[in-house]
C-alpha positions in Angstrom: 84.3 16.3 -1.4 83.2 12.8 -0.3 86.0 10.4 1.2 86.1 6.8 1.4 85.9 5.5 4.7 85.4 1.5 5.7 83.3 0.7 8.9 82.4 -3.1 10.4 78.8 -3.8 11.2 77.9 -7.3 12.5 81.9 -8.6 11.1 81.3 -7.2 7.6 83.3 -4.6 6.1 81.4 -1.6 3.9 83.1 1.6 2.7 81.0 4.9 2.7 81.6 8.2 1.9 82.4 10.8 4.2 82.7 14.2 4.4 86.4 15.3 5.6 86.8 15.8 9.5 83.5 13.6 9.5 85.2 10.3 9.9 84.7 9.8 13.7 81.3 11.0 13.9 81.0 8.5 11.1 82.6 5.8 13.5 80.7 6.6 16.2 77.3 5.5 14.2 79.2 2.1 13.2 79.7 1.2 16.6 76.7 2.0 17.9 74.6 0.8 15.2 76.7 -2.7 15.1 75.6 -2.5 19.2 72.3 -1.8 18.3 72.2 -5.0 15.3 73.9 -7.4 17.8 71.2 -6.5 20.2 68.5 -7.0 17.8 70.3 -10.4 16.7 70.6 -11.7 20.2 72.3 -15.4 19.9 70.4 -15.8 16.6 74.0 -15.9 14.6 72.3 -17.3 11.5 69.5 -14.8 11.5 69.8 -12.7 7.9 71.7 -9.9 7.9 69.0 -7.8 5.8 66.1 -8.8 8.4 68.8 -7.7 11.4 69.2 -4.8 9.7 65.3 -3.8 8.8 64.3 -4.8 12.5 67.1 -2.5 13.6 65.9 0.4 11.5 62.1 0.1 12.6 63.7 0.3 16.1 65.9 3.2 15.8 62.9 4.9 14.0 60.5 4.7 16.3 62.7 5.5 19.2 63.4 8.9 17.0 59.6 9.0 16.0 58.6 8.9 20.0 61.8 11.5 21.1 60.7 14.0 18.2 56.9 13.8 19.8 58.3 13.9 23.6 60.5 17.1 22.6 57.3 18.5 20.6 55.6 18.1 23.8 58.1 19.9 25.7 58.3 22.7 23.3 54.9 23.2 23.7 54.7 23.0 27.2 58.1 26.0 26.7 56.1 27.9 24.9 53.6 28.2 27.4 55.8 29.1 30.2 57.8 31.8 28.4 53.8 33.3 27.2 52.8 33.3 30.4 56.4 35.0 31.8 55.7 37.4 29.0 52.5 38.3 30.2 53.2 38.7 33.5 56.5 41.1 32.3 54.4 43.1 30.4 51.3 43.8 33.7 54.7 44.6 35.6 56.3 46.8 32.9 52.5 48.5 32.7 52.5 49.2 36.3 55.4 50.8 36.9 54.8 53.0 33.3 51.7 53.9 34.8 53.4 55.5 38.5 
């Protein structure tokens, strides 16, 4: 059952739900994503708080967008490796079944 929990972002006050024992992970994301919006706001302090928080969004996305494709590539490139180990267990396991 959901909880009520406030966090600040950019000196505003929202209230959430949370999931019990979820409240510091829940933290966590305020404070980095009110790093991430004061970032993206710079020394604008007028800029809109609905733009800050689009532009912050796009950003976040495609830094998730680019590590989802990086790990793809890496699981691919694991793959390969534990084939290829594979093989090369089953010409050993072949050669000794053969003696």
């Amino acid at each position: 059952m959901s909880e009520p929990v406030n966090v600040r972002v950019l000196d505003r006050e929202f209230t959430v739900g949370c999931e019990p024992g979820e409240q510091e992970k829940l933290h966590a994301a305020a404070q980095f994503l009110d790093a991430r919006m004061r970032e993206v706001r710079g020394s604008n302090r007028t800029a809109a708080l609905d733009r800050v928080a689009v532009l912050t969004a796009l950003n976040l996305a495609a830094e998730l967008l680019q590590g989802k494709q990086q790990g793809g590539a890496q699981d691919q490139s694991i793959a390969r490796t534990l084939n290829e180990l594979n093989r090369k267990l089953d010409g050993l396991f072949d050669s000794i079944a053969m003696r």
